[in-house]
C-alpha positions in Angstrom: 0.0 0.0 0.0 1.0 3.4 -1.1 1.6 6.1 1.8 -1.5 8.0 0.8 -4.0 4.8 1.7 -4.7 4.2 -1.7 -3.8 1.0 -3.4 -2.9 1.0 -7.1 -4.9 -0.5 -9.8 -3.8 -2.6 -12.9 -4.4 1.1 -15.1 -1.9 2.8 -12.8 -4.9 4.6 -11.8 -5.5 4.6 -7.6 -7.9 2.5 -5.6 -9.1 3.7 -2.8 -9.3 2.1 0.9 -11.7 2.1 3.1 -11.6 1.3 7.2 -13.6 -1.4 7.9 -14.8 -2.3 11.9 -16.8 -5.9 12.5 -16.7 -8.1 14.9 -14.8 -11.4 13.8 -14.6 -14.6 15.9 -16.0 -12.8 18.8 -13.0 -10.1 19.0 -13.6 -6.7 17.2 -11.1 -6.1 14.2 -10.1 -2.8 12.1 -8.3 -2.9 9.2 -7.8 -0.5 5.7 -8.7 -2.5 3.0 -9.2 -1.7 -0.6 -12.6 -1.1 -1.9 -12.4 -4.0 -4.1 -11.3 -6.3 -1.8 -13.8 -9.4 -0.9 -14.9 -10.6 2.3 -12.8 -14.0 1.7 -9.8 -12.4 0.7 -9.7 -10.2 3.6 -10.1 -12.8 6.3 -7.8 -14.8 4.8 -5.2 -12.2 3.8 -5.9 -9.7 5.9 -6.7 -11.8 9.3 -5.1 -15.0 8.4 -8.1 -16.9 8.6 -7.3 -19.5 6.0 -10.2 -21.8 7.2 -12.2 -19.9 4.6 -11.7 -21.5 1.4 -11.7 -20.4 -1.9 -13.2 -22.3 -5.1 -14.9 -20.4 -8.1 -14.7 -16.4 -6.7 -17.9 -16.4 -8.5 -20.6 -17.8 -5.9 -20.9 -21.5 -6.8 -19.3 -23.4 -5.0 -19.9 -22.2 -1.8 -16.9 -23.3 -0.6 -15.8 -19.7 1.2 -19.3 -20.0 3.3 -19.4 -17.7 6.0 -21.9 -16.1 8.7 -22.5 -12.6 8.4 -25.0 -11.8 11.5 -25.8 -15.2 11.8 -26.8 -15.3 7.8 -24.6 -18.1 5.7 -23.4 -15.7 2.7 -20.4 -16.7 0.2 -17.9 -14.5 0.7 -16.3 -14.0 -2.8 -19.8 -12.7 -3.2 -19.4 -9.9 -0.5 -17.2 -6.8 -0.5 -14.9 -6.5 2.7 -16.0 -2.9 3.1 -20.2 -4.1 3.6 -19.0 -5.8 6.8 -19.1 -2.6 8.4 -20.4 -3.1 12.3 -21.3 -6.4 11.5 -20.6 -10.1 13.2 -18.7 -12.8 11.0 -18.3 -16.3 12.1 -15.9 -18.4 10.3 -15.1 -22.2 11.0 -12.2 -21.3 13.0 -14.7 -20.6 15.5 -16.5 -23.7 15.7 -13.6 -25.3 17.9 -12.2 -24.3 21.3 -8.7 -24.8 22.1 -7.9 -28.2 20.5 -11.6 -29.5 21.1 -14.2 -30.0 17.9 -17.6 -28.4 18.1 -20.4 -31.1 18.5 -21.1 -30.3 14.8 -17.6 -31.1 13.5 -17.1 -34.6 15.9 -20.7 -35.7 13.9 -19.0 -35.0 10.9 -16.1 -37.1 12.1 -18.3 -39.7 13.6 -20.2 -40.1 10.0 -17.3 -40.0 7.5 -18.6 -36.8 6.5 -15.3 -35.6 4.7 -12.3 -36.9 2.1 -10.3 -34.1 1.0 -11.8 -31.3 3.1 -11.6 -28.8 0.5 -15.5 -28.3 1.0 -15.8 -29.4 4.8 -16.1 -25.2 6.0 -18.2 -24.5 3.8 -20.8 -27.6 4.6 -19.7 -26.4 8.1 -20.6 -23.0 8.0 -23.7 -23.7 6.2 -25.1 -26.1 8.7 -24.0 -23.5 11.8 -27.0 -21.4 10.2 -29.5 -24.3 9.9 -29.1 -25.2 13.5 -29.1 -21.5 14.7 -32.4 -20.6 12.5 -34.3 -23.2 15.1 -36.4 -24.8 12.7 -37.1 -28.1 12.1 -35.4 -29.5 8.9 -36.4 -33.2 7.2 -33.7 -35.2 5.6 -34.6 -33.3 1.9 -35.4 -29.9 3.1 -30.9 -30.4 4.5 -30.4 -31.4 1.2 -31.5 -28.6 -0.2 -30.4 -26.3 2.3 -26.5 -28.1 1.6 -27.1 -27.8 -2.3 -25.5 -24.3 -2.1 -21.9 -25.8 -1.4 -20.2 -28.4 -3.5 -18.3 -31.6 -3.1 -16.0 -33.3 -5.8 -15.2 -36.1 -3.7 -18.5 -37.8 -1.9 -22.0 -38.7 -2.9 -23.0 -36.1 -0.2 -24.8 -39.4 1.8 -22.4 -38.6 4.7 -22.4 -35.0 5.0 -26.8 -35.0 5.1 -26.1 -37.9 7.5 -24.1 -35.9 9.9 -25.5 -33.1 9.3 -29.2 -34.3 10.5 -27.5 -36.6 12.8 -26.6 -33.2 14.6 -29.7 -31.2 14.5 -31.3 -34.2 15.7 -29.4 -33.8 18.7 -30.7 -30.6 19.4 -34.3 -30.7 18.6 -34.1 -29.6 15.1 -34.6 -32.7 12.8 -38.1 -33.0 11.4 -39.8 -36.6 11.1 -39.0 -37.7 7.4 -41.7 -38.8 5.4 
């Protein structure tokens, strides 16, 4: 970055930055980003928070799933600058110290996962369903998951786990 704040473009013509304030993780960041800059590139680059993945940068894949006041967006989608006062969750904080969340040991426990690429993204994506409270049948998760995809499973496991642990709370409907 230049010493004025402003980044330059490929043109040679400057981009501006912009101060940016959310709450990340529970702690309260500020950084000066570029305008430009998306919400997946600036936790990872920015923050270091490389749990977010990136697949397509065009929406997709839904690998770089995120909450954004409790809302799963894709954050190639979402410009760094909109999260202005607002919360993001990312996987990291599904864990504490060196202990899985009750969501990721389900995954574990139902062979959810090969590579991982797509594992945050499934993660983050059922974080919202069992947040929103309702009551989800086996299909109505399948949807709900379609937004994020998988190269390496039939996604069998990952709607197994993932009912498996709303279940556990209260939140799996009686399939038909």
């Amino acid at each position: 970055m230049s010493s004025d704040g402003m980044d330059a473009l490929p043109l040679g013509l400057p981009e501006p930055n912009v101060v940016v304030t959310a709450r990340v993780n529970g702690t309260t960041v500020t950084e000066q980003v570029p305008t430009r800059l998306n919400v997946a590139d600036f936790l990872r680059y920015h923050l270091g928070l490389t749990g977010t993945h990136v697949g397509c940068e065009q929406g997709v894949c839904g690998m770089c799933t995120v909450l954004v006041d409790g809302e799963a967006v894709k954050s190639c989608l979402m410009l760094a600058a909109q999260l202005e006062g607002r919360r993001v969750q990312t996987v990291e904080s599904l864990t504490t110290g060196s202990e899985l969340s009750p969501l990721q040991q389900r995954f574990r426990q139902e062979h959810a996962l090969q590579c991982g690429f797509c594992t945050p993204g499934f993660l983050m994506t059922a974080t919202a369903l069992s947040a929103s409270g309702e009551k989800r049948s086996r299909a109505e998760i399948r949807e709900e998951l379609a937004g994020v995809l998988c190269r390496c499973t039939g996604y069998e496991f990952i709607v197994d786990a993932v009912r498996a642990h709303l279940a556990s709370e209260g939140k799996a409907a009686a399939d038909e």
